[in-house]
N, C-alpha and C positions, 0 to 999 in steps of 0.2 A: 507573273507566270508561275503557275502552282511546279513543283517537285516533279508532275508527270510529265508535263509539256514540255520543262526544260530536257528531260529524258527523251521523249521524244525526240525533239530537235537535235540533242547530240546523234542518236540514231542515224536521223534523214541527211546531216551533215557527213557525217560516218562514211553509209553508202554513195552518197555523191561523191565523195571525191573514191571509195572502190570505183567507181563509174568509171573515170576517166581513164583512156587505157596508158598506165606512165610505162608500159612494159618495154625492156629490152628486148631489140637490140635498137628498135623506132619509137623511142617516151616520147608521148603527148606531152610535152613540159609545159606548150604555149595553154594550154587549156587548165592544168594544174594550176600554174602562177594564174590565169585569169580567177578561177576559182579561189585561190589563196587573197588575191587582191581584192574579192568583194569580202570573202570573209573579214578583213581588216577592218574595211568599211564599215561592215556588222557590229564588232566588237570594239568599233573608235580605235582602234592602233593603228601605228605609224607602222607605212608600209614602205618596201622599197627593196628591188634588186640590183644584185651585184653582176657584173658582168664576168663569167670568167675566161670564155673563148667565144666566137662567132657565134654558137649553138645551144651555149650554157650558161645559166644564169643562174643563181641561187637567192633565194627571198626571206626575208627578214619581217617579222613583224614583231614591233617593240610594244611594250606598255613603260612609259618612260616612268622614272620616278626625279619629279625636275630638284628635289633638294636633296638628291643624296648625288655622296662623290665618291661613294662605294664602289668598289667592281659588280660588274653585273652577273646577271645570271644566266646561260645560255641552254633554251632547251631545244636539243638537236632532233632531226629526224628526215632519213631520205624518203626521197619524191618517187624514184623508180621501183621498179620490182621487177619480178625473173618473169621469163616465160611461160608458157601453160600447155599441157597436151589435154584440149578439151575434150578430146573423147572417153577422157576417165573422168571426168567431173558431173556430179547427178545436176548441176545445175550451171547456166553459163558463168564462168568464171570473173568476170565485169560485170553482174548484176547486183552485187551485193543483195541478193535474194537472203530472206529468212523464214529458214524450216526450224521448228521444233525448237525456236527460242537460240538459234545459232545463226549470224551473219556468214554469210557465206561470201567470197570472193577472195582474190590474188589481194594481199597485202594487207588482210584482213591481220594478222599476226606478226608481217614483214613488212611495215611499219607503221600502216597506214591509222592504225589504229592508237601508236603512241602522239601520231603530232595531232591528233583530233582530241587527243585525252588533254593537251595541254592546252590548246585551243579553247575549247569546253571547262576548263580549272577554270581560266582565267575568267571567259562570262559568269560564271556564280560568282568569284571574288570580284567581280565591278558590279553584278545584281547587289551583293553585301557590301558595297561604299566600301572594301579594302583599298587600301594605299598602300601599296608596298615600299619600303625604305631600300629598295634596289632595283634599279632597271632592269628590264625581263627582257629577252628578246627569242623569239622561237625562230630558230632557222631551218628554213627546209631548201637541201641540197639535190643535186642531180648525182647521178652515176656511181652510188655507193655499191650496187650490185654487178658493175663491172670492173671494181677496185678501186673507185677515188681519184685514178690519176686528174680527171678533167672536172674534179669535184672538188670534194675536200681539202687536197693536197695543194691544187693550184688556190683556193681560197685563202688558204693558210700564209699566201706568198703577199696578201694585195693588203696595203697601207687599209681599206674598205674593212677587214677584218679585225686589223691592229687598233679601228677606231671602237670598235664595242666595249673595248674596256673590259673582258671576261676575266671572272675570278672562278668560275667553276661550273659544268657543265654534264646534265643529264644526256645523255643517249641509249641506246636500244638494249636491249636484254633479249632472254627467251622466254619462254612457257616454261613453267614448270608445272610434271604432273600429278606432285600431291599439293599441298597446301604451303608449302615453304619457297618465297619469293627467290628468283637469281638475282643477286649483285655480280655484277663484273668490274673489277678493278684494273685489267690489261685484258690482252688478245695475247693469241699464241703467234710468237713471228712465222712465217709462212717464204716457204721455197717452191718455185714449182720449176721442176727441171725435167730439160729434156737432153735426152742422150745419145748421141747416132753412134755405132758401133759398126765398123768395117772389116770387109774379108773377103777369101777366096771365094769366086762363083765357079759353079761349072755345073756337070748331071747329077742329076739326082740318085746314081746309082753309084757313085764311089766316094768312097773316104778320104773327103778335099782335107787337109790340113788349114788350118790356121783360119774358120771360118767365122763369121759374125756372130751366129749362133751360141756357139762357142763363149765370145765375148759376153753376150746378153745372157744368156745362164747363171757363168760368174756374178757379173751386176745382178742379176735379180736373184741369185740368193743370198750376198752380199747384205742387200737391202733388203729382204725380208728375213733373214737373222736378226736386225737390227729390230724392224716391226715386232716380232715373236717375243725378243727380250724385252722389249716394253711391253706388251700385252700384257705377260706374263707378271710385268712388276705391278702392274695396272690390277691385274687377277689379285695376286697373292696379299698385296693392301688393303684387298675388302673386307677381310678377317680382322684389319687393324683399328685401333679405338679410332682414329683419324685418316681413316683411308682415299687415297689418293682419287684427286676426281680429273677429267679428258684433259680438262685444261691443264693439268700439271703433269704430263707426260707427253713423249712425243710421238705421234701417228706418222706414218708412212705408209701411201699407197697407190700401188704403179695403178695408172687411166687409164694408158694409152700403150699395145703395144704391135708396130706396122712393120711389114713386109713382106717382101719375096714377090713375084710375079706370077707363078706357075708350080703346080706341085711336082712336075720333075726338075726342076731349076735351084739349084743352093742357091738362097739369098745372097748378093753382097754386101747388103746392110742391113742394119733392123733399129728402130728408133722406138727407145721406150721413155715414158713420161710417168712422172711423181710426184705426186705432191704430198708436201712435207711441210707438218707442223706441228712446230718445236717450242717444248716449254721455256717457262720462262728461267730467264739466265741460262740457256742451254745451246743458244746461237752457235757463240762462238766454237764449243769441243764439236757439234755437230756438223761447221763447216771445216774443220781439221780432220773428219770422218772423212767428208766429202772427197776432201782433195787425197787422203791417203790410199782409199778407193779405186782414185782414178789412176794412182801412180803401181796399183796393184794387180789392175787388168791387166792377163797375159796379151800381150802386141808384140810386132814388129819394130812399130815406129807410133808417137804419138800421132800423125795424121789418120791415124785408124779408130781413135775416138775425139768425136764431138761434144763438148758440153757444154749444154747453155743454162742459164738460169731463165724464163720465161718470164718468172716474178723472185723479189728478191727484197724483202720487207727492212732487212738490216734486222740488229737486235732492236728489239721495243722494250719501251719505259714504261714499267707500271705507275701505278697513281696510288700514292702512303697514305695507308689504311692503318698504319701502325702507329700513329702520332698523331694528338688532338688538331682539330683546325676547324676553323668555324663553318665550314661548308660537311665537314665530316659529322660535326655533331651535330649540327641543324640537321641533315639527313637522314641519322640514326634517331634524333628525336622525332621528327614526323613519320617516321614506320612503327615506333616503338606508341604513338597514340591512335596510331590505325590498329594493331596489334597486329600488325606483318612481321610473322618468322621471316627470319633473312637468313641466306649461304652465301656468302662472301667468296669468291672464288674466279678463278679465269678465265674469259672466253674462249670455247672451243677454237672457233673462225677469229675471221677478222671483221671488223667494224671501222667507221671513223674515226670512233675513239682514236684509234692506233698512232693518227697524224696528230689530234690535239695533244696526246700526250707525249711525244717526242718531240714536240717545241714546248712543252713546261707547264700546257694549263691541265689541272685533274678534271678528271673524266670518269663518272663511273656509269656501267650501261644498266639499265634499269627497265625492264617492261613488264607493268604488274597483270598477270597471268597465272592464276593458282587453277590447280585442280581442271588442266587444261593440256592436251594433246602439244606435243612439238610437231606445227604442219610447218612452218617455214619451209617454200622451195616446193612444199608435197601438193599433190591431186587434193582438192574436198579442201581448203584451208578456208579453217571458220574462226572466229571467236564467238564463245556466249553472251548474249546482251549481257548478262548479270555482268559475267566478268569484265568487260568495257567498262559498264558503268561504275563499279566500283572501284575500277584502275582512277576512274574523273577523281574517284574523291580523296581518292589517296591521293591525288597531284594537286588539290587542292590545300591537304593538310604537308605536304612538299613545299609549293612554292611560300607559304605562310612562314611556314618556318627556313626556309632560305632568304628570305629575302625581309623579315621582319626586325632582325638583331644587327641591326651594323656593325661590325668592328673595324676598326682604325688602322690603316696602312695593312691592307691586303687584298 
């Protein structure tokens, strides 16, 4: 197979699986895993899914390496993707259509495009009789885009997972849009609260005391005092030789905010939501905000505020980037012979990552995207052929150097 054809086929593969619609809040999974099962066939790997609930499975395909007793290698990437408001897109969103040298479709960037890139690594490295001295296995997950719970995190729990034997693990990145690759080494922990606040109703024509309104004011300036001060430190950084980047401050920003019934009617309550995400090591002073907050809203009695946490991530563990280790330097050496500029640094969101690195295995997210728009989630989300195809070859000269050097007890 000449150089173009395998291009090609990465291509035709590419768009078939954009075809399939895995979108929330109803993924195709049954069709995805069917599609993933012949691919396995294609590429002689061991195939096989895990069960995690009634409706969810997640699939594995291995390239074994039968004489090594190494940890493996685990290259991640979810099956689902968000939703689409087709009326702003120039082309159907599930066609994986290409205009002007750019694939077009939903997960085109969000992720569809890294488990095809490792897919595609691994057929040139079996076209070139590579052997790799560590077993590979690509896993693709359900429900990353509605948080993990019935995904990753339940996977994390099953003997099924503990048997891969993982020492180190690729997952997702973003675009970057000059020429300098994202590393991610953690996510930012994430709160998403909601907050009912209570009080006097009555006409809209007199001065109630003690009203909800009242309440939600306080709170929301409260909490955007807090946002302004980070902005601002966010701002004043960029000046600095090492200026702070999103991942390493904390956002805060109200969604949601509901009530009242009628406009001569004072509301009795008003429910505001936010979501918060918090640098790293910054958990804990930020849920001591939280609760001193709460105990600062003027009230009568505390049944006049509600608070819930909606999501509630805990502090997250990043992955040491500060300390040799053979999957670190395998890593840095195959970007450094692609000559991939790298930014080390933390993801804005959250990712899978989050769960492999809070039971102990490193995780860094990775999705090679230069000179390349951030669509994730957006109307029009494309990648460049070019750019695709040369993410293959960077995961080529990746898995070669992950998985070529064994070392002993790790």
């Amino acid at each position: 197979m000449t150089d173009n054809q395998q291009n090609e086929l990465a291509i035709q593969r590419f768009v078939e699986y954009i075809q399939i619609k895995t979108v929330q809040p109803e993924p195709d999974y049954e069709s995805a895993l069917k599609f993933l099962k012949n691919y396995a066939q294609e590429l002689d790997l061991e195939y096989r899914t895990i069960k995690l609930d009634q409706d969810r499975h997640a699939a594995v395909l291995t390239w074994l390496s039968p004489s090594s007793t190494e940890k493996s290698i685990l290259l991640n990437s979810h099956i689902d993707v968000v939703p689409v408001f087709e009326e702003h897109w120039i082309v159907p969103p599930f066609s994986g259509e290409i205009r002007d040298g750019k694939i077009y479709g939903r997960g085109t960037q969000d992720m569809k495009c890294v488990g095809i890139q490792y897919l595609e690594a691994i057929r040139r490295l079996k076209t070139a009789k590579y052997e790799p001295k560590r077993t590979i296995h690509c896993l693709f997950v359900p429900d990353e885009e509605i948080g993990g719970e019935r995904g990753m995190k339940q996977l994390l729990t099953l003997d099924e997972f503990k048997d891969l034997n993982v020492g180190f693990v690729l997952d997702e990145g973003l675009a970057s849009e000059n020429d300098v690759f994202q590393v991610y080494y953690g996510d930012r922990a994430c709160l998403w609260i909601e907050i009912i606040v209570k009080g006097n109703t009555g006409h809209g024509s007199r001065l109630i005391e003690n009203t909800a309104a009242e309440k939600a004011q306080f709170l929301l300036n409260e909490m955007l005092k807090y946002r302004t001060d980070e902005k601002e430190r966010f701002r004043e950084s960029q000046t600095a030789d090492k200026p702070l980047q999103l991942g390493e401050i904390t956002t805060i920003n109200l969604t949601k905010l509901d009530g009242g019934v009628q406009i001569n009617v004072v509301p009795d309550q008003y429910t505001l939501a936010f979501d918060c995400r918090i640098k790293p090591n910054g958990y804990d002073a930020f849920k001591q905000f939280l609760n001193d907050l709460i105990e600062r809203i003027p009230k009568k009695n505390n049944e006049e505020i509600t608070f819930v946490y909606k999501q509630d991530s805990g502090p997250l563990l990043l992955t040491d980037i500060e300390n040799s280790s053979w999957w670190l330097d395998s890593f840095k050496r195959g970007c450094e012979e692609m000559a991939c500029k790298l930014n080390w640094t933390v993801f804005p969101a959250g990712t899978d990552s989050r769960f492999l690195r809070n039971v102990g295995y490193p995780a860094i997210g990775f999705s090679p995207m230069i000179n390349t728009p951030v669509l994730l989630h957006d109307h029009n989300e494309y990648l460049a052929k070019d750019v695709f195809l040369h993410g293959i070859d960077i995961y080529i000269r990746l898995i070669e150097n992950l998985t070529n050097e064994p070392k002993s007890n790790v």
